[in-house]
GUSE-945500 format. One record per residue: residue in three letters; x, y, z of N, C-alpha, C, O, CB in turn. Coordinates in steps of 0.1 Angstrom, whole numbers, plus 5000, padded with zeros to 4 digits. Glycine has a CB too. Layout:
BEGIN
ALAXYZXYZXYZXYZXYZ;...
This chain:
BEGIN
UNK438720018795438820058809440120128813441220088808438619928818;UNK439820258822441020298827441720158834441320048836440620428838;UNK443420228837444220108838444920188854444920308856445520058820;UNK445320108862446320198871447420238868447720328877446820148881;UNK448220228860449020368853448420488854448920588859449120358838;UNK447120468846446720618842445920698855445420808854445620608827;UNK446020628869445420658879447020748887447020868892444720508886;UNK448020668887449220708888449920838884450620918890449720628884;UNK449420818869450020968865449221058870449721158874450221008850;UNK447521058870446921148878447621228894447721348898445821078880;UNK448021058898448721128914447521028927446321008930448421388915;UNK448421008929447020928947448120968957448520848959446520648949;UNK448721018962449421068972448421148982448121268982450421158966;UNK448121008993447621109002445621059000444721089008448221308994;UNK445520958985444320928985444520808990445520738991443520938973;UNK442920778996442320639000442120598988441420648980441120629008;UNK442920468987442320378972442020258982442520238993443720348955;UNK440920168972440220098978440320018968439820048957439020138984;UNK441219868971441519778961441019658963441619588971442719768960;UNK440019618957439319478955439819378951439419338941438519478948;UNK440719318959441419198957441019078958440019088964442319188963;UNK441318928955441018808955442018758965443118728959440918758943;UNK441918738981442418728987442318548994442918489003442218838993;UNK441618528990440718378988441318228988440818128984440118378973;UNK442718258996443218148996442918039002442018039010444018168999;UNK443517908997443017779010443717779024444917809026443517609004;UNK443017739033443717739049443517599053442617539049442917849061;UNK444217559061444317409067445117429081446317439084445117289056;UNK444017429089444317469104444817609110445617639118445417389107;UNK443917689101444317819102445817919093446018029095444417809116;UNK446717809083447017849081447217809064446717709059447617859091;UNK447817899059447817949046448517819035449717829034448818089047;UNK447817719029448917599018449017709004449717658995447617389011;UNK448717799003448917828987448717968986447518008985447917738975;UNK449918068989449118188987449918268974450718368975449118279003;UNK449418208962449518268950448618358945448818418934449518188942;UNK447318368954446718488950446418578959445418648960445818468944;UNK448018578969448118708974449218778967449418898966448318718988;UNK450118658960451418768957450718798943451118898938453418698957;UNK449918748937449218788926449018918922449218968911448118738927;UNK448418998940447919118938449019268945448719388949446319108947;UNK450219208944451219288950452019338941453019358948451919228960;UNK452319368929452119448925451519588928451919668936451919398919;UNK450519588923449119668926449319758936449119888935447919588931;UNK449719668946449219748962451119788963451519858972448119588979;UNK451819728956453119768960453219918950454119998955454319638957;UNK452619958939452720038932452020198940452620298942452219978919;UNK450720158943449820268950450520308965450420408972448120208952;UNK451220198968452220238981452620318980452220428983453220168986;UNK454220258972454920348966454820488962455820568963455120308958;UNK453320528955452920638950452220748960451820858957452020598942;UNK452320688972451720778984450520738986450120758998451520918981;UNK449620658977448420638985447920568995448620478999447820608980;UNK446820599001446920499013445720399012444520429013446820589028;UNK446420259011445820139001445120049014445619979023447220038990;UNK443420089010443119949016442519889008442019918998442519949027;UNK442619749014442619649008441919539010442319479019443619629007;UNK440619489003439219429006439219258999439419248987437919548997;UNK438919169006438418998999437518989007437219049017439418838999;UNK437118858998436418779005437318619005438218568999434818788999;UNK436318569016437718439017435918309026435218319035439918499038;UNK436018219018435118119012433818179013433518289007435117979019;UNK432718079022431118119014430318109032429518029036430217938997;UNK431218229039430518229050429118289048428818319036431418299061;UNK428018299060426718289056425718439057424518459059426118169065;UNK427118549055426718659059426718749069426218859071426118649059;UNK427618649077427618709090429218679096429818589091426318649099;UNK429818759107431118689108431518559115430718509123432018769112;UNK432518519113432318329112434018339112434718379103431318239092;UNK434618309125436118359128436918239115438018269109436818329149;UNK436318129112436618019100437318089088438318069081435217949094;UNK436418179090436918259075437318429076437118529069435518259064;UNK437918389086438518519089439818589081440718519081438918509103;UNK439918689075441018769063442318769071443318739065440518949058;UNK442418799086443918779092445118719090446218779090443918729099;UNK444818589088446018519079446418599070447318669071445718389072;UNK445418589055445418679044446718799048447818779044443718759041;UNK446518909057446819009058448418999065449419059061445719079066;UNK448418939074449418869079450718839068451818879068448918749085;UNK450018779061451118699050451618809037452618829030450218539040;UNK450218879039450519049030451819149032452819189026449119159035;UNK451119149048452319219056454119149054455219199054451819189074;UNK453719029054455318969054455918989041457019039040455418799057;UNK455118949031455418959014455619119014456619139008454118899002;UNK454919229018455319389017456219389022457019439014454619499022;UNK456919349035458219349043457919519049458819609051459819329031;UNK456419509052456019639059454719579069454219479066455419779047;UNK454419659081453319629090451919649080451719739072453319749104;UNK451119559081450119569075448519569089448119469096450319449063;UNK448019699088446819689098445319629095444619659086446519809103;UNK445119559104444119469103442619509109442619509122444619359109;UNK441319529101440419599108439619479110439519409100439819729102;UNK438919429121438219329121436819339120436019249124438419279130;UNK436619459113434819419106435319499091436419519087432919529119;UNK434419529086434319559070433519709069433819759058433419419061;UNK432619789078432519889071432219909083431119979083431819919058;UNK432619879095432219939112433320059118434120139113432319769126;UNK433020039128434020159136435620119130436320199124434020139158;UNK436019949135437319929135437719989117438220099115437619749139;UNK437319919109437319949094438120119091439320139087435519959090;UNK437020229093437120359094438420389104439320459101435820419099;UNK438220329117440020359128441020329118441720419114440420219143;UNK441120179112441920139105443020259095444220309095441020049099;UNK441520269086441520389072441820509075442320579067440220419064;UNK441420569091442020719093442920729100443120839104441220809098;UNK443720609104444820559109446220579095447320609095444320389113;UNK445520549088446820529074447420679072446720779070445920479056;UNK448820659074449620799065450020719050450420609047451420859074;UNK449920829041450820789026451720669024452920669028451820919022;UNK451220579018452120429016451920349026452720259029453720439017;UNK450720369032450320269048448920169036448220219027449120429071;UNK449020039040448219919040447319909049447519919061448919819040;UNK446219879044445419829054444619709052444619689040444719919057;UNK443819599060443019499051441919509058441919509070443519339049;UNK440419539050439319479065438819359060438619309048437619589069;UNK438519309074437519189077436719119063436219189054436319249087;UNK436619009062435918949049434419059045433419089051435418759054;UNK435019079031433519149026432119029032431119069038433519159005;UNK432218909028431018819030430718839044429618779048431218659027;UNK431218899053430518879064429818989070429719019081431218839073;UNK429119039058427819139057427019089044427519059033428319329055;UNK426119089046424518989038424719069029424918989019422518999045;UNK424919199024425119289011426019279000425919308988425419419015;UNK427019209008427819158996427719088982428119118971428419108999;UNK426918978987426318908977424918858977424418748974426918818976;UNK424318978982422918998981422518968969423518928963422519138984;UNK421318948961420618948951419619078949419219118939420018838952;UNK419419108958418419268961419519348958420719358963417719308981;UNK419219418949420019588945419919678955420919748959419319688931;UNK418819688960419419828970419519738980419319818989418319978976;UNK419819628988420619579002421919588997422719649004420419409008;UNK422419548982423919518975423819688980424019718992424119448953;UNK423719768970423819948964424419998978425320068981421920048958;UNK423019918989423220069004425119979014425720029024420520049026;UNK425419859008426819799015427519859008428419919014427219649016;UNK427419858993428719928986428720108989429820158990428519898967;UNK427120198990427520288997428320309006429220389005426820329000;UNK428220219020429420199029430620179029431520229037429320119034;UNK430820119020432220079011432720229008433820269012431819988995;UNK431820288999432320418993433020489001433720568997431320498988;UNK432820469017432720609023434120599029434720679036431320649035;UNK434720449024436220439035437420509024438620529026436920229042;UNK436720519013437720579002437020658993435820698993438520488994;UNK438320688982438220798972438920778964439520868959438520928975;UNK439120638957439120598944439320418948439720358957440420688933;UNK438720398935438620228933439220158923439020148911437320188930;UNK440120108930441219968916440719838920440719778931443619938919;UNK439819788905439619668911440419548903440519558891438019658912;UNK441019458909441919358910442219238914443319178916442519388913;UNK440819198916440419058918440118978912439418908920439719028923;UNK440218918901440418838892439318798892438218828887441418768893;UNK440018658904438918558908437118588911436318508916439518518922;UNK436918708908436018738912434618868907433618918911436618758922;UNK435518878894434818938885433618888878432918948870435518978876;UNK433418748882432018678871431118678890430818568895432618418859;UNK430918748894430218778906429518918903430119018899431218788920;UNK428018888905427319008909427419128922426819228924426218958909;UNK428519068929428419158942428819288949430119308948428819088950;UNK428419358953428619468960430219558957430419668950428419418976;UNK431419448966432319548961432919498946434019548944433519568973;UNK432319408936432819388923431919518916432319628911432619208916;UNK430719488916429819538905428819698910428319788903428719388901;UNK429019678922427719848925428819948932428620068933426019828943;UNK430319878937431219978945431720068928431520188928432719868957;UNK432420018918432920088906432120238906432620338910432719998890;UNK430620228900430020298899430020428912429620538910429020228898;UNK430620388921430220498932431220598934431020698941429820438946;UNK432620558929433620608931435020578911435220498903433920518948;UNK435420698915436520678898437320548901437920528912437820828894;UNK437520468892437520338888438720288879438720298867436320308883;UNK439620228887440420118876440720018880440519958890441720158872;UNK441419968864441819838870443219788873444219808866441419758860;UNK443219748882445119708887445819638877445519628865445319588900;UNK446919608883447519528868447219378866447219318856449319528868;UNK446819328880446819158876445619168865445719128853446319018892;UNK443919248871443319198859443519288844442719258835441819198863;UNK444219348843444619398828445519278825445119238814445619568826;UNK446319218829447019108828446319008826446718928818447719088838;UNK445418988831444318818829443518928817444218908807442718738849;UNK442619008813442019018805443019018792442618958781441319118809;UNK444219078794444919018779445518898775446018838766446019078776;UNK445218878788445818698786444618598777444718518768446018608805;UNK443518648784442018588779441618648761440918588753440618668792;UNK442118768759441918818745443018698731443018668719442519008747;UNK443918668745445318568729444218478734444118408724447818498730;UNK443318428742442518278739441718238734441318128732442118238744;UNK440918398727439818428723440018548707439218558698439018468737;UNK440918608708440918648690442518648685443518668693440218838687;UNK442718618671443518608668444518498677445718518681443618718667;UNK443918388678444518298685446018208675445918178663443118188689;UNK447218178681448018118675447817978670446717958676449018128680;UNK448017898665447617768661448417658655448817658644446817798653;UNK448617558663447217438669447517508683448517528690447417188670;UNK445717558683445217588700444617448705443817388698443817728702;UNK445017398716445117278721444617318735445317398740446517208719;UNK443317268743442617288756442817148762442617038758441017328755;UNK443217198775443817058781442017088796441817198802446417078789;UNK441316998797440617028805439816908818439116818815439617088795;UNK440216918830440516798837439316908847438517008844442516738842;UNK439516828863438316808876437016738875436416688866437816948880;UNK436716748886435516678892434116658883433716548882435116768904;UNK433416758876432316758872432316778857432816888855431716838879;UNK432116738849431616778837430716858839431116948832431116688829;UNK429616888845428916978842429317118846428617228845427816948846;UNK430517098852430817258851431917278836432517388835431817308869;UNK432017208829433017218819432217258804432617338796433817078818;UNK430817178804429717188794430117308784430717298773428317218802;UNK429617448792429517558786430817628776430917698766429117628797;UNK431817548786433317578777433517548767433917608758434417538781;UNK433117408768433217328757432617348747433217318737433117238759;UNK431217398747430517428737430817538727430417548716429617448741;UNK431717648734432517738727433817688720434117708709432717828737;UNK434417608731435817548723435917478709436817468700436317448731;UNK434617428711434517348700434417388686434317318676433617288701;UNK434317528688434117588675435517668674435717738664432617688674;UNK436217648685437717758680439017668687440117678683437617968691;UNK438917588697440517468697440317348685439317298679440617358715;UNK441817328683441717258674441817128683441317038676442817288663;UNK442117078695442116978702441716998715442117098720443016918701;UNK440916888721440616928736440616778742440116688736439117018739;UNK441516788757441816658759441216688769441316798775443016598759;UNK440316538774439816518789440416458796440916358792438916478791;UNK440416498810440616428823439916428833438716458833441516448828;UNK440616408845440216408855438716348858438416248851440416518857;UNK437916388867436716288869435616338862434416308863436216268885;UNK436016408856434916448838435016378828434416398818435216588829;UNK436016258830436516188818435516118816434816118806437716108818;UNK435216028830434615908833432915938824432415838819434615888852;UNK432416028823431116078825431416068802430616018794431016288839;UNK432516128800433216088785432915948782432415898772434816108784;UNK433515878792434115698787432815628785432515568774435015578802;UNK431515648798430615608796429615648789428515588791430415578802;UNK429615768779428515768771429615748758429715858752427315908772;UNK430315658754431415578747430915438747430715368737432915578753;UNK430615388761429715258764430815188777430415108785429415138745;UNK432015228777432815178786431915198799431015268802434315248787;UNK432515098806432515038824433315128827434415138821433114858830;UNK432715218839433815308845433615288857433815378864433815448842;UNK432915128866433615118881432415188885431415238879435415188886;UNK432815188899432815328908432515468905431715548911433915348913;UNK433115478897434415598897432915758891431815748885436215528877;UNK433715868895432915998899431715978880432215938869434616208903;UNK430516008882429615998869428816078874428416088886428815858864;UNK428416178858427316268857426416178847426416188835427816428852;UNK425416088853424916038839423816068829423416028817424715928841;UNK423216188845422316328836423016368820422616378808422516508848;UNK424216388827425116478818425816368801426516408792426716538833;UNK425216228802425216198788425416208774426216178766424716178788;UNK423616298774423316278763424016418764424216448752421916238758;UNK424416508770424916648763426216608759426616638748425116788774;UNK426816538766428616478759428516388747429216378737429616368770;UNK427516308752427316238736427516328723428516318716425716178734;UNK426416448722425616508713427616628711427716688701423616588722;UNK428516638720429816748720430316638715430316658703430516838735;UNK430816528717431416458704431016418694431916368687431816388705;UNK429716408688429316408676429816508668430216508656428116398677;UNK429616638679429716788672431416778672431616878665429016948683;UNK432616738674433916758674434016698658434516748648434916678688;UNK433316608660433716488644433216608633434016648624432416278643;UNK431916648634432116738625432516898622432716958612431216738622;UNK432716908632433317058632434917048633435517138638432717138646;UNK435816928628436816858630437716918639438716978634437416818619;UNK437516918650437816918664438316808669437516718669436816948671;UNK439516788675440116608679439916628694440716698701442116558673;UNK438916548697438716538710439116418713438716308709437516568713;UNK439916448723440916318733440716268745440716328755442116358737;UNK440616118743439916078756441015988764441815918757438415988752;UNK441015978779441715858783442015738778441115658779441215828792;UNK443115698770443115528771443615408782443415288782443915498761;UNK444215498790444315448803443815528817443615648817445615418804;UNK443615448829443215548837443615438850443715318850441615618834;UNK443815518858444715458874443315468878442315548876446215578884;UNK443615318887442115278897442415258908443615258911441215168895;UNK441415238916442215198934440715148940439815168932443115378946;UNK440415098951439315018956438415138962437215128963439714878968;UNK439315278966438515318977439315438973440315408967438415258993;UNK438915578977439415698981440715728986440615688998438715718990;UNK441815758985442815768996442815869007442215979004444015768991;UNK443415859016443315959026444416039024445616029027443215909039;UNK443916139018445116289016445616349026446616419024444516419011;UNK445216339038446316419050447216359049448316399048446016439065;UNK446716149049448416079051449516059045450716039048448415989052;UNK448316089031449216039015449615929020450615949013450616139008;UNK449815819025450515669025450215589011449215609005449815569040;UNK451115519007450515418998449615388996449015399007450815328998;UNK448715348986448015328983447715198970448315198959447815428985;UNK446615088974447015038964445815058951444715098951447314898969;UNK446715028941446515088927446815048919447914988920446815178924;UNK446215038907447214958888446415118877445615218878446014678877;UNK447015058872446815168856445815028847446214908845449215208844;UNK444515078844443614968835443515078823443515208823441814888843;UNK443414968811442515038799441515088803440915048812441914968790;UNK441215198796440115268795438915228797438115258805440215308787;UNK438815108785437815028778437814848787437514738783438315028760;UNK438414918800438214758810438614748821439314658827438914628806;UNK437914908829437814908839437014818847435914788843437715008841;UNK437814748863437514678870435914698877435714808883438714688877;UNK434914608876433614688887434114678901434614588908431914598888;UNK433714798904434214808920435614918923436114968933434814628926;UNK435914928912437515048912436915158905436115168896439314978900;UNK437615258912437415408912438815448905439915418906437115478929;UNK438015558896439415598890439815708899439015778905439415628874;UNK441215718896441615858900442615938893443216028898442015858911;UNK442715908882443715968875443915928860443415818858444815958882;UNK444615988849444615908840445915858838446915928843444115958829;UNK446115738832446915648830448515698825448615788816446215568822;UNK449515638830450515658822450715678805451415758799451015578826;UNK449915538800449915578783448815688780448815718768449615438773;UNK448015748788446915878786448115978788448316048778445215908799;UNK449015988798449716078804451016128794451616238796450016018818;UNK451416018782452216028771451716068759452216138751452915918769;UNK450116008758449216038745449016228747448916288737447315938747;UNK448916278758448516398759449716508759449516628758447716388771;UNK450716438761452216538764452216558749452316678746453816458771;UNK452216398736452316458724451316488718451416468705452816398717;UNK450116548723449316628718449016778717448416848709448616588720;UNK449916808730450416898734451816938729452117048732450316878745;UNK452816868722454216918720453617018709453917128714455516798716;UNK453017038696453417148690452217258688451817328678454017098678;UNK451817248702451017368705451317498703452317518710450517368715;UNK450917598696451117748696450717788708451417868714450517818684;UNK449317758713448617818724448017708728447217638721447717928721;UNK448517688744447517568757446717658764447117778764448517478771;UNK445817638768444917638778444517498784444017398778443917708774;UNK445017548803444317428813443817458819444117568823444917348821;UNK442717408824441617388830441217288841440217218839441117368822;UNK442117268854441517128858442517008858442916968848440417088850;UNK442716968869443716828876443316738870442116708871443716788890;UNK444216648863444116508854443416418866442416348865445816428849;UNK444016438875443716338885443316358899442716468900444716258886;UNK443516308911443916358922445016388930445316338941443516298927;UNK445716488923446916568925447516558940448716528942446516708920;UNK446816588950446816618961447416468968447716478979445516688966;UNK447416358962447816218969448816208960448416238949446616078970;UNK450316148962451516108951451316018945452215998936452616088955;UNK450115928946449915798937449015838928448515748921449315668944;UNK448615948925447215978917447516128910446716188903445715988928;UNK448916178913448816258909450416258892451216338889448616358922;UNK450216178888450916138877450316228863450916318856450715958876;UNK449516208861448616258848448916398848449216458837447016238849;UNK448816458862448416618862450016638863450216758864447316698878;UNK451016578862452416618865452916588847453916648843453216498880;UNK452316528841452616478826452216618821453016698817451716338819;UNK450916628822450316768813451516878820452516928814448216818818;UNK451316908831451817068835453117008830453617108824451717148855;UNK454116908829455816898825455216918805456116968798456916668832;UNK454416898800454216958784454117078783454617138773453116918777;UNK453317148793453117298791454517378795454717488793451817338801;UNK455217308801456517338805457617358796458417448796456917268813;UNK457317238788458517178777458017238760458717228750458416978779;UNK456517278761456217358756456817518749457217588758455517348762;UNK457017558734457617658731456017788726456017908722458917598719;UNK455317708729453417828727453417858742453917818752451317718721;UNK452417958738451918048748451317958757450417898752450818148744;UNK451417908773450317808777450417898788451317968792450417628778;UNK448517868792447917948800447317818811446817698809446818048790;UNK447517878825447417738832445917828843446117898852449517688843;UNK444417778838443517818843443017808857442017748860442917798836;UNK443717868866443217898878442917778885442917658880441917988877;UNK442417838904442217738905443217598912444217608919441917738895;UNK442617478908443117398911444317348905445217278909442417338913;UNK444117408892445317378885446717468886447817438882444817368871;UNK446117578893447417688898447717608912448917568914446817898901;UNK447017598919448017478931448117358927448217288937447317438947;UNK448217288917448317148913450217188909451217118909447017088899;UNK450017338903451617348897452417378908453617338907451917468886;UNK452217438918452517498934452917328938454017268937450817588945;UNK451917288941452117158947453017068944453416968951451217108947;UNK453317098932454116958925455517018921456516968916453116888910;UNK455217138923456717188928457617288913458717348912457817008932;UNK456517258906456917368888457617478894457717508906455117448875;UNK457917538883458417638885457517738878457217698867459717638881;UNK456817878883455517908880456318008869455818028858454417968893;UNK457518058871458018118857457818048843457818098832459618138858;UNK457717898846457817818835456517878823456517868811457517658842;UNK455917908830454417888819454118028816454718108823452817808828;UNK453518068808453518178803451718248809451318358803453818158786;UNK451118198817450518268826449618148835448918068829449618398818;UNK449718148846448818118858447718198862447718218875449618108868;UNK446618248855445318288861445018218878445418118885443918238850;UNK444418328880443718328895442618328894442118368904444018418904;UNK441718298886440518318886440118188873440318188861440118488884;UNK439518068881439417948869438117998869437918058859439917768872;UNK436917998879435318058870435718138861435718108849434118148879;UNK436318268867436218388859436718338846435818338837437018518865;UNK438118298843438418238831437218208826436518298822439218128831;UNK436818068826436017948821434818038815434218008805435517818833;UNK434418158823433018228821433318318809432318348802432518318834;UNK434618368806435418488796435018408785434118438777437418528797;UNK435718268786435818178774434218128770433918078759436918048778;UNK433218158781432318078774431418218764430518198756431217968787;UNK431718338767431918448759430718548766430218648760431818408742;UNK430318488782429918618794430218728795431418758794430218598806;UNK429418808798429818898803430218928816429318978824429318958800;UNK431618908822431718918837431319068841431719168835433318868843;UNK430519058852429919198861431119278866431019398864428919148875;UNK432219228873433219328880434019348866434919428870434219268895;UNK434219318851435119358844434319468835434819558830435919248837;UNK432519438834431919528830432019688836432119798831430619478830;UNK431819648847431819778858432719878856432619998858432219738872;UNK433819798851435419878853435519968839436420048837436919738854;UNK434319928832434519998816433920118818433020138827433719918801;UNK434520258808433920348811432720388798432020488800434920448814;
């Protein structure tokens, strides 16, 4: 795939470039807890500035229903753009209407612009090719060349990832040349012991990874509330606590397969419990113990793994060549539950291999807990897109971008 360098030496002075960013941050009360994947894409938009072009600049921001929905409005986004450029950044409030076009024929050479959430036109993530084809035509018409640079958003069939490339000359910015080489040391020529650290909510969104990993990490450690769904097809009592028990016999049948494909797959030996949920806005105390694995309480919910899981996993992790994470040990977001996920990200830290910290929740789990994001040798913005590279997909917006 062309790269934005080679768009640069061509010259954009004076062009409309139309940059497909992952602008997708979390909001809580309208305003911004984590915006690592805006400064993610500044670079990019600070380079085509610089170069004269006149950069606008396109997200989407959650799973409004097609229509506009002020909840999920890009403003903030743009706002915080503007502050990080340390330049006015203009704001169009629809996506391919009058304001959009004012916006775009508003711009002189090195002027920013952002419109309105792509999702809030049905075409974006249509499933119909020509509803998708006739929005990304629209798209086409506010510019005259395409960098796409959304990370987060390349394992998407939609409009401006996958039918806008085609319509207009095409590159890619630097964050995703940056995540796609980051994803190539995870996947060829990997350094070794490659060691997958892989935590959150569901096992069944982890399945597919795993099934790949298993044939190329040499260790993969579980957490978070995917463990549980581990412990009990082991035979352990796991409480309460979050279970996929559909999801069984497929974990059963991935550790059979580690033992022979000698893969050391690592499970909780401890895990932090508590009676009930905690309430995260208050964070207040909460009460809680650290139980064995193998004697969890009925009635206690886990939320995290245990201090001796939280030491078992740091030295499984010390002489890693190459980490990959995936996913919060625990419930990060409460200070009583978030121990596990502060053990792993302080190994990946203390770590002298490449570790790659996969998107996501685990990129605000390191935000949150206060790392230092120089520490690690890359923070993806895109944990699907990752997880989908690794399960060896073809993502649609990185296909697009090939010539």
């Amino acid at each position: 795939m062309k790269t934005i360098d080679e768009l640069l030496a061509e010259g954009v002075t004076g062009k409309r470039v139309f940059v497909r960013a992952d602008l997708n941050v979390p909001l809580a009360g309208g305003l911004i807890t984590d915006d690592g994947r805006i400064r993610a894409v500044l670079p990019t938009i600070r380079a085509l500035a610089a170069a004269g072009a006149k950069v606008i600049v396109a997200s989407h921001l959650g799973r409004p229903k097609g229509a506009p929905d002020p909840a999920f409005s890009l403003l903030p986004a743009a706002e915080r753009l503007g502050e990080l450029l340390g330049a006015p950044v203009a704001f169009a409030q629809d996506t391919v209407g009058p304001a959009a076009h004012e916006a775009v024929d508003g711009l002189e050479p090195g002027q920013v612009a952002v419109v309105e959430n792509l999702r809030f036109n049905a075409g974006e993530t249509s499933k119909d090719d020509t509803e998708r084809g006739e929005f990304a035509d629209r798209l086409a018409a506010l510019a005259d060349v395409y960098v796409g640079d959304g990370f987060g958003a390349v394992h998407r069939k939609h409009a401006s990832v996958y039918d806008l490339p085609a319509r207009l000359p095409h590159y890619a910015g630097y964050l995703i040349a940056t995540e796609v080489g980051v994803l190539k040391k995870l996947t060829e020529d990997v350094a070794r012991p490659y060691v997958v650290a892989l935590g959150g909510s569901k096992v069944s969104d982890k399945l597919a990874v795993i099934d790949q990993l298993l044939g190329k990490a040499d260790r993969i450690l579980i957490g978070g509330g995917m463990a549980f769904t581990f412990l009990k097809a082991k035979g352990y009592e796991v409480g309460s606590s979050l279970l996929q028990e559909d999801q069984i016999p497929a974990v059963t049948e991935y550790m059979e397969r580690a033992v022979k494909e000698g893969v050391e797959l690592v499970l909780p030996v401890d895990v932090v419990v508590a009676p009930g949920f905690p309430d995260l806005k208050a964070k207040a105390p909460t009460e809680h113990s650290a139980v064995e694995a193998h004697a969890m309480p009925e009635g206690q919910l886990g939320l995290d793994i245990g201090p001796k899981t939280g030491a078992l996993y740091a030295a499984k992790l010390s002489d890693a060549e190459t980490v990959f994470w995936n996913g919060p040990m625990g419930v990060f977001e409460h200070p009583d539950y978030a121990e596990g996920t502060k053990a792993v990200a302080q190994a990946l830290v203390d770590s002298k291999g490449f570790t790659v910290v996969g998107g996501g929740d685990s990129a605000a789990a390191v935000r949150t807990l206060g790392f230092n994001e120089n520490a690690f040798g890359h923070i993806s913005t895109g944990g699907g897109a990752s997880l989908e590279y690794l399960e060896g997909k073809t993502l649609p917006g990185l296909a697009a971008l090939e010539d």
